[in-house]
DSSP file (Angstrom, degrees, kcal/mol; ACC not computed):
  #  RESIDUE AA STRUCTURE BP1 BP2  ACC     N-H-->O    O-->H-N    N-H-->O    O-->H-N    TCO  KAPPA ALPHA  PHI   PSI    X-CA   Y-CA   Z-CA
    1    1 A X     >        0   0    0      0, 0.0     4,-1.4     0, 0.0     5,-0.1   0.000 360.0 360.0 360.0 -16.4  141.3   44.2  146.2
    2    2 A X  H  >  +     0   0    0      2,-0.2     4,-1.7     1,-0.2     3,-0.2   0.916 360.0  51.6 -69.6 -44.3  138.0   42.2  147.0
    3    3 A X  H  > S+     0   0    0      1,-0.2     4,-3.8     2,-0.2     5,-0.2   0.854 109.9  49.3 -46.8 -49.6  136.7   43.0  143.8
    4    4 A X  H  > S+     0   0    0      1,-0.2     4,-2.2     2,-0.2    -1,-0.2   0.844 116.8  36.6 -45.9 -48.6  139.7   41.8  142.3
    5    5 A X  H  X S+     0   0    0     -4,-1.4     4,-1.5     2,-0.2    -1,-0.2   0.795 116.1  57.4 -92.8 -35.6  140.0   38.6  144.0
    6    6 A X  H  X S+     0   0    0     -4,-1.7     4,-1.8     2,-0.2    -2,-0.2   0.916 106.2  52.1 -56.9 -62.4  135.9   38.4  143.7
    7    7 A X  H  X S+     0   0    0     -4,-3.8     4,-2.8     2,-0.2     5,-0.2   0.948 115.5  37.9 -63.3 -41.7  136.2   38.8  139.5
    8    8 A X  H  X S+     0   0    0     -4,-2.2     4,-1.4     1,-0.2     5,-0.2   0.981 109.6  64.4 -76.9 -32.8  138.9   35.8  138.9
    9    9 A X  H >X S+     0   0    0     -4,-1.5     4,-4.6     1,-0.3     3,-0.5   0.908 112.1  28.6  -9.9 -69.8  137.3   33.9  141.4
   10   10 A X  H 3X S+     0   0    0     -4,-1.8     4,-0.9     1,-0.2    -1,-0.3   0.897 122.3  52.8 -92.7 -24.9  134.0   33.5  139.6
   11   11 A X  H 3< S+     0   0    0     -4,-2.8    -1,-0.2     2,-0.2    -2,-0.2   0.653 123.4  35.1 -81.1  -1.1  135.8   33.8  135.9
   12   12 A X  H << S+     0   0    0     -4,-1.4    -3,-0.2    -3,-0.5    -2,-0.2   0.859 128.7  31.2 -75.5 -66.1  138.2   30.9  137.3
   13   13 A X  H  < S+     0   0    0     -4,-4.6    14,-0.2    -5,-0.2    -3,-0.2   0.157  86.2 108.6-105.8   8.3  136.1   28.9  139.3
   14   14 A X  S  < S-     0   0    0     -4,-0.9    13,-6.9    -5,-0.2     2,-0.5   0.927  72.0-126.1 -82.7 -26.3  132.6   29.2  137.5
   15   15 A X        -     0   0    0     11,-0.3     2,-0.6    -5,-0.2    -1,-0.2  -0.891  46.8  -4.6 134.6-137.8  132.2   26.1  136.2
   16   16 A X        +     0   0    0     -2,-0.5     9,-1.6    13,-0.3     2,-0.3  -0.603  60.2 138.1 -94.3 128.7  131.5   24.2  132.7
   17   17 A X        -     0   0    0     -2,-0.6     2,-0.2     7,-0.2     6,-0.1  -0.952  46.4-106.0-156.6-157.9  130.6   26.1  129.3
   18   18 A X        -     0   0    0      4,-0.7     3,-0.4    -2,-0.3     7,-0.1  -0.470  20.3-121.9-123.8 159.2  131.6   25.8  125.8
   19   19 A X  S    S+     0   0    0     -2,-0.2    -1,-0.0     1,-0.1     0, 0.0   0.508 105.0  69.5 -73.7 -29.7  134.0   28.0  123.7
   20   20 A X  S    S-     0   0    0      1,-0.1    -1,-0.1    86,-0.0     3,-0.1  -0.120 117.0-105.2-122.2  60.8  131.3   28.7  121.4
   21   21 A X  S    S+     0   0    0     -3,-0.4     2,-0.1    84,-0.3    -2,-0.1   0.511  77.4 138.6  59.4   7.9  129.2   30.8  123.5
   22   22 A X        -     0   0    0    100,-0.1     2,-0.8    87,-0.0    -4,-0.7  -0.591  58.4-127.2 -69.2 150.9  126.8   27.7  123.9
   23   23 A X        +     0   0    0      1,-0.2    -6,-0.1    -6,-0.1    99,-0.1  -0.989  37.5 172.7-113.7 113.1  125.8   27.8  127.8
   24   24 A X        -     0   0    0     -2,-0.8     7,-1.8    -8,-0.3     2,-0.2   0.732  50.6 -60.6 -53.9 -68.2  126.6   24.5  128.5
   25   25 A X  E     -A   30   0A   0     -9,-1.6     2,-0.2     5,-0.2     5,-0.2  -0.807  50.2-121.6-164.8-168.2  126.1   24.4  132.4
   26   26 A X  E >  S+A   29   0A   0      3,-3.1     3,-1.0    -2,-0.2   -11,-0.3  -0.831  74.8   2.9-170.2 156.0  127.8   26.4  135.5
   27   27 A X  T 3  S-     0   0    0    -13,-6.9   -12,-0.2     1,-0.3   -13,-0.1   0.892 129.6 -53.8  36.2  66.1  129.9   25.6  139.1
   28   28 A X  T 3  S+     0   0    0      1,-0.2    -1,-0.3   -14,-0.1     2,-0.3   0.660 114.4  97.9  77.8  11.4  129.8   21.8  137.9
   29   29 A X  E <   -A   26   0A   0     -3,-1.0    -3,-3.1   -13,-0.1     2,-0.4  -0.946  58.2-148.9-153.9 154.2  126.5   20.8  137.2
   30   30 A X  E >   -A   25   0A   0     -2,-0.3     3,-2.6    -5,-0.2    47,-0.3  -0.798  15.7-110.1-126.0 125.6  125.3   20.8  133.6
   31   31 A X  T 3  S+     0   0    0     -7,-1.8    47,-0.2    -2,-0.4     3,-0.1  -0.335 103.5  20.7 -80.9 161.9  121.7   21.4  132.1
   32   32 A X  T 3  S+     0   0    0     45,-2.0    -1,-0.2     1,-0.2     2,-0.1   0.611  94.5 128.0  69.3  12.4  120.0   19.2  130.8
   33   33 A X  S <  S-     0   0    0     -3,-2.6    44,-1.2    42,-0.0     2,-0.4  -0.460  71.7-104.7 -78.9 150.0  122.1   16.2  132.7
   34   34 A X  B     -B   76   0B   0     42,-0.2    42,-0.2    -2,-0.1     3,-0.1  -0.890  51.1-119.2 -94.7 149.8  120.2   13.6  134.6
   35   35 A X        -     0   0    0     40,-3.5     2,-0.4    -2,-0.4    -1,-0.0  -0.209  27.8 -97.9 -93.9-180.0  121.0   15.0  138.0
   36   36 A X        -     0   0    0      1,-0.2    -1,-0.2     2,-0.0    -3,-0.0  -0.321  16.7-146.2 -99.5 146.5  122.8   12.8  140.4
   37   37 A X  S    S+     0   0    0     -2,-0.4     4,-0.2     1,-0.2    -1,-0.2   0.745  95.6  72.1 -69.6 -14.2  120.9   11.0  142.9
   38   38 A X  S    S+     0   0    0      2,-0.1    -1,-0.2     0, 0.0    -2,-0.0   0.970  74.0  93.2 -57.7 -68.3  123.7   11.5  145.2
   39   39 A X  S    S-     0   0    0      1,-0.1     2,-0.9    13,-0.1    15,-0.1   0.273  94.6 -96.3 -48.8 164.7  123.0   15.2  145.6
   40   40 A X  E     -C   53   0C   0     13,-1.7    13,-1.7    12,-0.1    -1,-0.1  -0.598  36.7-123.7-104.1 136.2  120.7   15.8  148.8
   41   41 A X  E     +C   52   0C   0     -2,-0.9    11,-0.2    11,-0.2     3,-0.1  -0.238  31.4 174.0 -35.3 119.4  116.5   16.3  147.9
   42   42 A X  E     -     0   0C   0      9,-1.4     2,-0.2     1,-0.3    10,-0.2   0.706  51.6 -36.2-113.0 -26.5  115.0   19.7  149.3
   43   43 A X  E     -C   51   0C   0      8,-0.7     8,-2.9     2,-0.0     2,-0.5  -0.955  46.4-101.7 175.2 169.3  111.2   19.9  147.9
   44   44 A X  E     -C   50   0C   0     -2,-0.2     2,-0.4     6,-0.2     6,-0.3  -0.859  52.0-134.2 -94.4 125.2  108.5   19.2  145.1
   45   45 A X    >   -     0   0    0      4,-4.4     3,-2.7    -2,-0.5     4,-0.4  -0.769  17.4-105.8 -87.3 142.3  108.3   22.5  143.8
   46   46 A X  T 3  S+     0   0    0     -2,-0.4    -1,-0.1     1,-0.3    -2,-0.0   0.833 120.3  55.0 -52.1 -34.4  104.7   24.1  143.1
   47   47 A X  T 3  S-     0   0    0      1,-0.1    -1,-0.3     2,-0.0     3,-0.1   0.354 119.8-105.5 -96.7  34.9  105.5   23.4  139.3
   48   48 A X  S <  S+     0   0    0     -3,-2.7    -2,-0.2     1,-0.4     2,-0.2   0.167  83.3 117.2  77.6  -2.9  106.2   20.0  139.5
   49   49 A X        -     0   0    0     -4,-0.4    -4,-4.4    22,-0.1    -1,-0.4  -0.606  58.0-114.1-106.5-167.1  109.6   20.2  139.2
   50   50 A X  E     -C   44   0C   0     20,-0.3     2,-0.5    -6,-0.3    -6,-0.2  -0.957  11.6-145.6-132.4  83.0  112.3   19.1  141.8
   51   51 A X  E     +C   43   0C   0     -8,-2.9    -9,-1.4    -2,-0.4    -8,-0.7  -0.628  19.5 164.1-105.9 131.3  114.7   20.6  143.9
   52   52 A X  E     -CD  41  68C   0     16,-1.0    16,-1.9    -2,-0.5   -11,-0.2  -0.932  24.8-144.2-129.5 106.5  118.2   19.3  145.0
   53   53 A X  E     -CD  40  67C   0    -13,-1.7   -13,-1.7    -2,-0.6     2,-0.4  -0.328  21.7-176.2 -68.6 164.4  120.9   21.5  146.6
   54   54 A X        -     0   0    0     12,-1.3     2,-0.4   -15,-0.1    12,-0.2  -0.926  25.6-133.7-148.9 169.6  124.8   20.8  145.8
   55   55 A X        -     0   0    0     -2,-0.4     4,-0.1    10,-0.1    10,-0.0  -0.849  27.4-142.3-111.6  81.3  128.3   22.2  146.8
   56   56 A X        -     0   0    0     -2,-0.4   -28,-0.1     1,-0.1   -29,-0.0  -0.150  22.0-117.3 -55.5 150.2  130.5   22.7  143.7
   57   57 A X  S    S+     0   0    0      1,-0.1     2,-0.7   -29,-0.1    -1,-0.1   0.970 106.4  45.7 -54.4 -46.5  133.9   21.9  144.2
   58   58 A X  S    S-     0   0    0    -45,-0.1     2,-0.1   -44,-0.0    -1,-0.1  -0.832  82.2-158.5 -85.5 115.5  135.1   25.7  143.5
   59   59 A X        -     0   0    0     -2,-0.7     2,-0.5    -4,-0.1   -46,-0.1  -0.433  15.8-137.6 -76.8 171.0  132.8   28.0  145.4
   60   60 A X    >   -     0   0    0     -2,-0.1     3,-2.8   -46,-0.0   -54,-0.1  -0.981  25.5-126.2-139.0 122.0  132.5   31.5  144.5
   61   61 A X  T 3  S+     0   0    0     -2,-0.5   -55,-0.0     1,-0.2    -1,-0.0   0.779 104.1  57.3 -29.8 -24.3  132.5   33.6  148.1
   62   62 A X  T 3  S+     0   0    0    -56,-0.1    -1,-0.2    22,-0.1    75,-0.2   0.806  90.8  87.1 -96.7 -16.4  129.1   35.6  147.5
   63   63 A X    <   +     0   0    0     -3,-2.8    21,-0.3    21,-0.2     3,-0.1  -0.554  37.9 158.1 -71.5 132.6  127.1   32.3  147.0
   64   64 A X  S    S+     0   0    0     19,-3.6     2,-0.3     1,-0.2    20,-0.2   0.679  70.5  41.5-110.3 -26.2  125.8   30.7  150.1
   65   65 A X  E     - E   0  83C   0     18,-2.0    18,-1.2   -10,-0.0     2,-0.3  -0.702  63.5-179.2-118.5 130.5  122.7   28.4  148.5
   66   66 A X  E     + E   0  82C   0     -2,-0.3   -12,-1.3    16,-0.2    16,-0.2  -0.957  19.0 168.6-137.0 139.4  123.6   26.4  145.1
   67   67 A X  E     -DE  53  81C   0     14,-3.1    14,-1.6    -2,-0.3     2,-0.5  -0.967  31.2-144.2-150.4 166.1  120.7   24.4  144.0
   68   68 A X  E     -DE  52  80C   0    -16,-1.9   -16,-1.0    -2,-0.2    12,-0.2  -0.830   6.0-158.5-113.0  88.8  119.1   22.2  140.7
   69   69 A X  E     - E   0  79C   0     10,-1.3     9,-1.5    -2,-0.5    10,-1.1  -0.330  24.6-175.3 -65.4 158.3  115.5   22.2  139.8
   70   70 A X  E     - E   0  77C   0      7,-0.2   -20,-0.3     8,-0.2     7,-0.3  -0.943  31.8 -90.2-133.9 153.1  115.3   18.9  137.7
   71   71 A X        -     0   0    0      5,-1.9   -21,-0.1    -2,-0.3    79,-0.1  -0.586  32.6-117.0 -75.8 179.8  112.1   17.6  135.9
   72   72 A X  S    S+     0   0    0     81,-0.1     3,-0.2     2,-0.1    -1,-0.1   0.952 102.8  17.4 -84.6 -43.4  109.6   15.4  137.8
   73   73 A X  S    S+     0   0    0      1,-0.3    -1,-0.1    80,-0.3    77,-0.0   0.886 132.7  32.1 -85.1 -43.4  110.2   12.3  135.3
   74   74 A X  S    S-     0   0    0      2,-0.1    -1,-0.3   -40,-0.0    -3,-0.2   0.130  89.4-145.5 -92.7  -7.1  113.1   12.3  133.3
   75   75 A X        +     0   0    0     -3,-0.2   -40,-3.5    -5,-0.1     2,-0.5   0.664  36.1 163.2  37.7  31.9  114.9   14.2  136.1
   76   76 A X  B     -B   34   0B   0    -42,-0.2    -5,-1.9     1,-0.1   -42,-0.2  -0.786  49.2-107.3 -93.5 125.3  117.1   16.5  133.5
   77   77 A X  E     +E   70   0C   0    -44,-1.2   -45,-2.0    -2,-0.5    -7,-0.2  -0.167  50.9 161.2   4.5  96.6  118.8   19.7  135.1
   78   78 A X  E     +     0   0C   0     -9,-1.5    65,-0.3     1,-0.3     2,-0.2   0.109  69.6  35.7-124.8  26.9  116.6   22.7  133.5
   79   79 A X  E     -E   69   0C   0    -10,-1.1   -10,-1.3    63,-0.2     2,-0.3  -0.734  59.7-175.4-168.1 128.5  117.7   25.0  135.9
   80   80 A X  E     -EF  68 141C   0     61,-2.1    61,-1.2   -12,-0.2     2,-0.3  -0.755  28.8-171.6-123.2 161.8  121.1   25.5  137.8
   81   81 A X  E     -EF  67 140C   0    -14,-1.6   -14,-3.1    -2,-0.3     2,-0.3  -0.970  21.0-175.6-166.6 161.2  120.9   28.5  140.7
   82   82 A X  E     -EF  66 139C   0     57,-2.1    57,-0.6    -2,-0.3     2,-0.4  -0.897   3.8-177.4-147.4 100.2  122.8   30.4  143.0
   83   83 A X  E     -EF  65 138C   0    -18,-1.2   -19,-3.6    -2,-0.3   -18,-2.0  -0.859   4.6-166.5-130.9 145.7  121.8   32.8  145.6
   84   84 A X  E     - F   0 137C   0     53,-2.7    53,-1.7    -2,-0.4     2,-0.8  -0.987  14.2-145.1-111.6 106.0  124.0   35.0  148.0
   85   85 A X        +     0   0    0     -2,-0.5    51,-0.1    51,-0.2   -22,-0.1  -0.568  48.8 133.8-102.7  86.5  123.0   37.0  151.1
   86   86 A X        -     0   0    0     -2,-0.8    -1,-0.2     1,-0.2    50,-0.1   0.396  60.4-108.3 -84.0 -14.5  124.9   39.6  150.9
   87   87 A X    >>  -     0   0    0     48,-0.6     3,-1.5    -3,-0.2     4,-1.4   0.287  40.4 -66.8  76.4 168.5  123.0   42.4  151.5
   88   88 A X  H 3> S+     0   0    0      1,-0.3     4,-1.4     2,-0.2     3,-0.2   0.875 121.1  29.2 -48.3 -52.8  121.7   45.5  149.2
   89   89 A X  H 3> S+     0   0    0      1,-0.3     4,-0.6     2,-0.2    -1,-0.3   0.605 119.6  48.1-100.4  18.0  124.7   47.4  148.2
   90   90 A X  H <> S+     0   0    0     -3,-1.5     4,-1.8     2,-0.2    -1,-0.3   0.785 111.3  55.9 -92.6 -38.2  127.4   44.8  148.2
   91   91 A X  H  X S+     0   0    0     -4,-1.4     4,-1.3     2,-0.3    -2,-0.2   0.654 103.7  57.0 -28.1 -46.3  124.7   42.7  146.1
   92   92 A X  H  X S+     0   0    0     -4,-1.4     4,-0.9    -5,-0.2    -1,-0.2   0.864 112.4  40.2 -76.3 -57.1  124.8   46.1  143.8
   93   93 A X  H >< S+     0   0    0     -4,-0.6     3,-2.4     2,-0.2     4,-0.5   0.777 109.6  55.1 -48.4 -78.9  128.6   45.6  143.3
   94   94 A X  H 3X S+     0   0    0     -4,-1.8     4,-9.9     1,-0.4    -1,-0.2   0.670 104.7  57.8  -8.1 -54.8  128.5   42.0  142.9
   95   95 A X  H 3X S+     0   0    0     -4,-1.3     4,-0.9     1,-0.2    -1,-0.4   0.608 109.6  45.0 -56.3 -15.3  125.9   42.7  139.9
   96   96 A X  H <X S+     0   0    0     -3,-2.4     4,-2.5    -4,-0.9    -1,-0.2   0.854 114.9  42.2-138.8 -63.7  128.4   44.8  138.1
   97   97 A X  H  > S+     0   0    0     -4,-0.5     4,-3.1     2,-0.2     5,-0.3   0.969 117.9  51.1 -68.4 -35.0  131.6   42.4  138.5
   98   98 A X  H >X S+     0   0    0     -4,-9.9     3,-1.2     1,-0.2     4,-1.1   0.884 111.8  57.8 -41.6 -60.8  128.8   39.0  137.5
   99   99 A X  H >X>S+     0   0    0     -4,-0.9     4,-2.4     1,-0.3     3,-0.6   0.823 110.1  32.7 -21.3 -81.9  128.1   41.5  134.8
  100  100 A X  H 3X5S+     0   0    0     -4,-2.5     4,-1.4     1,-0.2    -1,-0.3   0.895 109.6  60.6 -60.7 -30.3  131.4   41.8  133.3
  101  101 A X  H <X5S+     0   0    0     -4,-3.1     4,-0.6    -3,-1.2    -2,-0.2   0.762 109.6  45.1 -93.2   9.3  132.8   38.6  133.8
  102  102 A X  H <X5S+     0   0    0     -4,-1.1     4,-1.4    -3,-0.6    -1,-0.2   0.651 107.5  54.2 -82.6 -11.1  129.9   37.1  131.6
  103  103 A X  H  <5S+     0   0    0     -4,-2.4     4,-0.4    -5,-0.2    -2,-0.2   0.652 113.5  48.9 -54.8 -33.5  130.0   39.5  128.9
  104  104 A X  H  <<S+     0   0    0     -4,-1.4    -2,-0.2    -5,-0.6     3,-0.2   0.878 114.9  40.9 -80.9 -14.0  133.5   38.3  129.0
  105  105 A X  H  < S+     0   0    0     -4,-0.6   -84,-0.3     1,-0.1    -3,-0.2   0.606 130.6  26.2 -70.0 -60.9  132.7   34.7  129.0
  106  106 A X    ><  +     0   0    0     -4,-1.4     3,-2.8     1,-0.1    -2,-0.2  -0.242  68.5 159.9-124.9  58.6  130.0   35.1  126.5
  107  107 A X  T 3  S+     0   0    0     -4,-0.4    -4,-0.1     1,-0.3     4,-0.1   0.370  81.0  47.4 -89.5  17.4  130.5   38.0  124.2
  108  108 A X  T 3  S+     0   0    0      2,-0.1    -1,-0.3    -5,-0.0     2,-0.2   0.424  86.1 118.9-138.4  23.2  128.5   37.1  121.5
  109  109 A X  S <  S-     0   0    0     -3,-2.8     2,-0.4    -7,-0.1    13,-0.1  -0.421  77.0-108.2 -55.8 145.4  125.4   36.2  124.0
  110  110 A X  E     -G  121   0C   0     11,-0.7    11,-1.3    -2,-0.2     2,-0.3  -0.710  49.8-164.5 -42.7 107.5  122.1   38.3  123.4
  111  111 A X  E     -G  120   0C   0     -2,-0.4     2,-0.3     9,-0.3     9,-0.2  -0.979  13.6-174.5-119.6 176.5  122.3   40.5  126.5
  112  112 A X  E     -G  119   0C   0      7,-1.3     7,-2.0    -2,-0.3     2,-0.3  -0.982   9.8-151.4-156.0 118.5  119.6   42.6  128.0
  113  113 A X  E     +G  118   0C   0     -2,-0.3     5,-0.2     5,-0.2     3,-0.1  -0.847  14.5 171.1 -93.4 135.3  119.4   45.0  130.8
  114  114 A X        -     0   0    0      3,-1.3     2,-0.4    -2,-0.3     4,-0.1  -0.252  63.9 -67.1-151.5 105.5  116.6   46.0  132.9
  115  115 A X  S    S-     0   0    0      1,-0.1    -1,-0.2     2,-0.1     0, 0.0  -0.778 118.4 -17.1  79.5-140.5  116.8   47.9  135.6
  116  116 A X  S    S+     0   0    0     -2,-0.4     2,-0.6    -3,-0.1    17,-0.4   0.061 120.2  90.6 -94.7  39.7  119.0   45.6  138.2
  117  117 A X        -     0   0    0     15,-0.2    -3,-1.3     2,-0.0     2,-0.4  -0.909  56.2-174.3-111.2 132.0  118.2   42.4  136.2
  118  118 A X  E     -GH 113 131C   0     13,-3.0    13,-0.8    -2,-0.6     2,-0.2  -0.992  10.3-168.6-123.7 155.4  120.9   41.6  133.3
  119  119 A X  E     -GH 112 130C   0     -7,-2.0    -7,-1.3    -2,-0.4     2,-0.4  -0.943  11.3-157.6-133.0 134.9  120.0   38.5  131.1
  120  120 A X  E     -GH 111 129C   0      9,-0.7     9,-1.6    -2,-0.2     2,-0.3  -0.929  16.6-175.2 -96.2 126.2  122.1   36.5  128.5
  121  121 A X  E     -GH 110 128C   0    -11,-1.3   -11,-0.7    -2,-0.4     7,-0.2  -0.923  27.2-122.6-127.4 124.2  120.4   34.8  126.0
  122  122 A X        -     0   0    0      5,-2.2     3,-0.4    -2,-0.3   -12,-0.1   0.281  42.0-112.1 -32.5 165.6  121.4   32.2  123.0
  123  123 A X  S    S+     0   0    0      1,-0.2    -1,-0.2     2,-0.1   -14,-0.0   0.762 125.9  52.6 -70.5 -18.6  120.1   33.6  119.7
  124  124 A X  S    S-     0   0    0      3,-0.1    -1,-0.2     0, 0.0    -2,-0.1   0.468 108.8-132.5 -94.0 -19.7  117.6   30.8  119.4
  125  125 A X        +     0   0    0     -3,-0.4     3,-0.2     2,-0.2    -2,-0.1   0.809  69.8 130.6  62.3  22.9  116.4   32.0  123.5
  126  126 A X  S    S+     0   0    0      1,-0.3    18,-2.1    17,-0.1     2,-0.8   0.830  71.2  17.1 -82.1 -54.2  116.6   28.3  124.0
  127  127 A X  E    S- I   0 143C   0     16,-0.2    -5,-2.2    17,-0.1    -1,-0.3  -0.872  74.2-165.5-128.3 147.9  118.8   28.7  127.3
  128  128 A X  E     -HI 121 142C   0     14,-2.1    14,-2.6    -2,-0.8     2,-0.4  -0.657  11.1-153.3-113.9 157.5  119.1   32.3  129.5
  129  129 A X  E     -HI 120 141C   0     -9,-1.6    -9,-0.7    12,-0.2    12,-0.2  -0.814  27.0-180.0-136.8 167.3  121.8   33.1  132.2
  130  130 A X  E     +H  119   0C   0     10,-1.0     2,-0.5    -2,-0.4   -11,-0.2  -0.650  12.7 174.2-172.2  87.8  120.1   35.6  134.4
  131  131 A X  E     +H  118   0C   0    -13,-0.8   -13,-3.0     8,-0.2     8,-0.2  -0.858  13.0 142.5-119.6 160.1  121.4   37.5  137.6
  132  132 A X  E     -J  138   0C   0      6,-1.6     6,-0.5    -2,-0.5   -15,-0.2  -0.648  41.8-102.1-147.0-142.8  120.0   40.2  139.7
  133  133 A X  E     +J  137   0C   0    -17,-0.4     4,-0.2    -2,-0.2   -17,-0.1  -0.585  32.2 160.3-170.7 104.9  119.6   41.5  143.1
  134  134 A X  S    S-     0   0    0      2,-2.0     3,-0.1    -2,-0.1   -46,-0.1  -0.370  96.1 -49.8-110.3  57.8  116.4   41.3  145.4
  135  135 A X  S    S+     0   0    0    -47,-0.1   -48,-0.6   -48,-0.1     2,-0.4  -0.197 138.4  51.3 114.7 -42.1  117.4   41.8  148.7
  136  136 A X  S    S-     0   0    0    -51,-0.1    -2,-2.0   -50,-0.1   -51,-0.2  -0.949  89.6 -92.1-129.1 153.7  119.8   39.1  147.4
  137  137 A X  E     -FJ  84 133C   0    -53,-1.7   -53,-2.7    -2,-0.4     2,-0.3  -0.510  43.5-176.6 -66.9 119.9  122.4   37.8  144.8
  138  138 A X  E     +FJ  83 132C   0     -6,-0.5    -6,-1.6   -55,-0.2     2,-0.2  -0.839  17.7 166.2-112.5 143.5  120.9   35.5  142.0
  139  139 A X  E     +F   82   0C   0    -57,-0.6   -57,-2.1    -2,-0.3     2,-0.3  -0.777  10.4 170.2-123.9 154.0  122.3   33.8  139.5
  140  140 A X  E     -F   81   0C   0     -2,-0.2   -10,-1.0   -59,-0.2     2,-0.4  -0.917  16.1-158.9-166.6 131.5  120.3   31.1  137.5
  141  141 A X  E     -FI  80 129C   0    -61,-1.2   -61,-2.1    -2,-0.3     2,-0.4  -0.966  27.1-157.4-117.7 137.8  121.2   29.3  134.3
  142  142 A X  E     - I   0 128C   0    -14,-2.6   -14,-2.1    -2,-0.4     2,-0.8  -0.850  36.4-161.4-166.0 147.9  118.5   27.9  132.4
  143  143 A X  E >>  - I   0 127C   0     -2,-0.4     4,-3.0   -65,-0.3     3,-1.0  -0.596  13.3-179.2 -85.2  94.4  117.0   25.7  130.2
  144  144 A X  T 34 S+     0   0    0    -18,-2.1    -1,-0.1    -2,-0.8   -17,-0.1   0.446  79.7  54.0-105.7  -0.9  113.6   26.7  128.6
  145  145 A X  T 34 S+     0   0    0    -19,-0.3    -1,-0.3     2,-0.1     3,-0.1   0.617 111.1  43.1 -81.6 -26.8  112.8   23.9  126.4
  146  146 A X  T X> S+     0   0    0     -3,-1.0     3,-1.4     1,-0.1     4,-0.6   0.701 112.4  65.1-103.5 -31.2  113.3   21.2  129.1
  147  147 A X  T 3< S+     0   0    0     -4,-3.0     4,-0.3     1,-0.3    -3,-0.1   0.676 101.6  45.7 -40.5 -26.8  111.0   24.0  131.5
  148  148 A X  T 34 S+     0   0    0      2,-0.1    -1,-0.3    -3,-0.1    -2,-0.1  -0.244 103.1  66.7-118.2  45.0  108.1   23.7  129.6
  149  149 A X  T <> S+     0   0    0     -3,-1.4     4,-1.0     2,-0.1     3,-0.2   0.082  88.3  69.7-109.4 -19.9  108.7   19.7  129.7
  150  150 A X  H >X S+     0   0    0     -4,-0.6     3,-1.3     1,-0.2     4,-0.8   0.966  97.5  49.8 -61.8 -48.6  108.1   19.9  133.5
  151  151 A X  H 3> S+     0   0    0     -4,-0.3     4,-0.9     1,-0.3    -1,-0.2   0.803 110.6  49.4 -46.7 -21.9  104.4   20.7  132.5
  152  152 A X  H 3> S+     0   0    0     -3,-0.2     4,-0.5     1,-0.2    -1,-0.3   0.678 117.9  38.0 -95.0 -25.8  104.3   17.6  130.1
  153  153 A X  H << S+     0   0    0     -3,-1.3   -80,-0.3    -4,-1.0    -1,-0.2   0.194 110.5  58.3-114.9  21.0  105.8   14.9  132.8
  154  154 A X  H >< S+     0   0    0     -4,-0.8     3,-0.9   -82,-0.1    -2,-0.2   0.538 109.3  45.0-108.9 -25.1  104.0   16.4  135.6
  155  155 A X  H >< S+     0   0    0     -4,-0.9     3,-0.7    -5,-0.5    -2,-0.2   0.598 110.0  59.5 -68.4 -19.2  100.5   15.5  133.3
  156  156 A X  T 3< S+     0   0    0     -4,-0.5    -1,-0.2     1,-0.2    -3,-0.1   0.689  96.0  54.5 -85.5 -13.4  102.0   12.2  132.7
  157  157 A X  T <  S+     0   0    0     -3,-0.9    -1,-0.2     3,-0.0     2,-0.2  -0.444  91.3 105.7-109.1  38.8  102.2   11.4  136.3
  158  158 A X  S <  S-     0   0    0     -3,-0.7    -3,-0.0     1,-0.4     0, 0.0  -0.634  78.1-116.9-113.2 173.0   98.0   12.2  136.6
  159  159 A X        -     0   0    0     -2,-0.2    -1,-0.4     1,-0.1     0, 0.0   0.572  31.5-177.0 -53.2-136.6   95.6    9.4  136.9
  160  160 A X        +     0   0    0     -3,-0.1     3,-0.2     0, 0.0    -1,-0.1   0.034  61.4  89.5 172.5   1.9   93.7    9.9  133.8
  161  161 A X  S    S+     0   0    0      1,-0.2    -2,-0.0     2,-0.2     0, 0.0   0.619  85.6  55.1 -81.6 -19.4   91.0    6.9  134.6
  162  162 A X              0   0    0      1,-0.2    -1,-0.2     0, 0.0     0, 0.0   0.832 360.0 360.0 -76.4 -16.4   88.6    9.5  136.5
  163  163 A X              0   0    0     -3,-0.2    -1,-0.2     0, 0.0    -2,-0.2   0.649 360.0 360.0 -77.4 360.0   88.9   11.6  132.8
């Protein structure tokens, strides 16, 4: 019955996308958005970008941590995440209902198994959805054009008078 209540849950409550399999966003926060200043700061991340946890209004039970990596300059959403400590083999279920209800979500998504990783990806491999299980439940949605933009606004924020 957990399962049960566990699959509409997250095919209810998961948050914003698009009809036509575009991955728009998930649990309320949108990529490529500039993110809101409101949400509270947690750290500079080693690759320049920026990270800010949030609370979506709808939780989904297996999540404890929801967070945004942002870029450093432009501050746009290129990465939405979601992590769960649930422990190994409830973490192995989990993987198997996430599973279905984004095949159901997105059925005409590029997916790709390997091992206990599944990934969805547009046909163009411009934005990924991605969940697994290391010890813990991930999910990450993400944005891979505006990812390799951190590198370009963290080089814009150098000195450049010593070069």
């Amino acid at each position: 019955m957990k399962h049960i209540y566990t699959f509409f849950c997250l095919f209810l409550l998961s948050g914003v996308a698009s009809a036509d399999n575009v991955i728009v966003g998930a649990f309320g926060q949108k990529l490529g958005a500039v993110v809101d200043e409101k949400l509270e700061f947690v750290t500079d991340l080693n690759s320049g970008a920026l990270r800010y946890k949030f609370k979506p209004d709808k939780l989904y039970p297996m999540f404890t941590y929801y967070s945004v990596h942002v870029t450093p300059v432009s501050k746009r959403i290129y990465l939405i995440n979601m992590v769960g400590d649930i422990g190994v083999n409830r973490c192995k279920e989990e993987l198997k209902i996430l599973d279905v209800v984004l095949k159901q979500k997105y059925p005409t998504l590029h997916r790709s198994v390997d091992q206990e990783t599944i990934t969805f990806e547009e046909s163009d491999k411009s934005r990924m959805i991605r969940t697994y299980c290391s010890g813990m439940l991930h999910l990450f949605y993400r944005d891979n054009a505006l990812k390799k933009l951190i590198l370009e606004e963290k080089a814009s924020l150098v000195d450049k008078s010593n070069f």
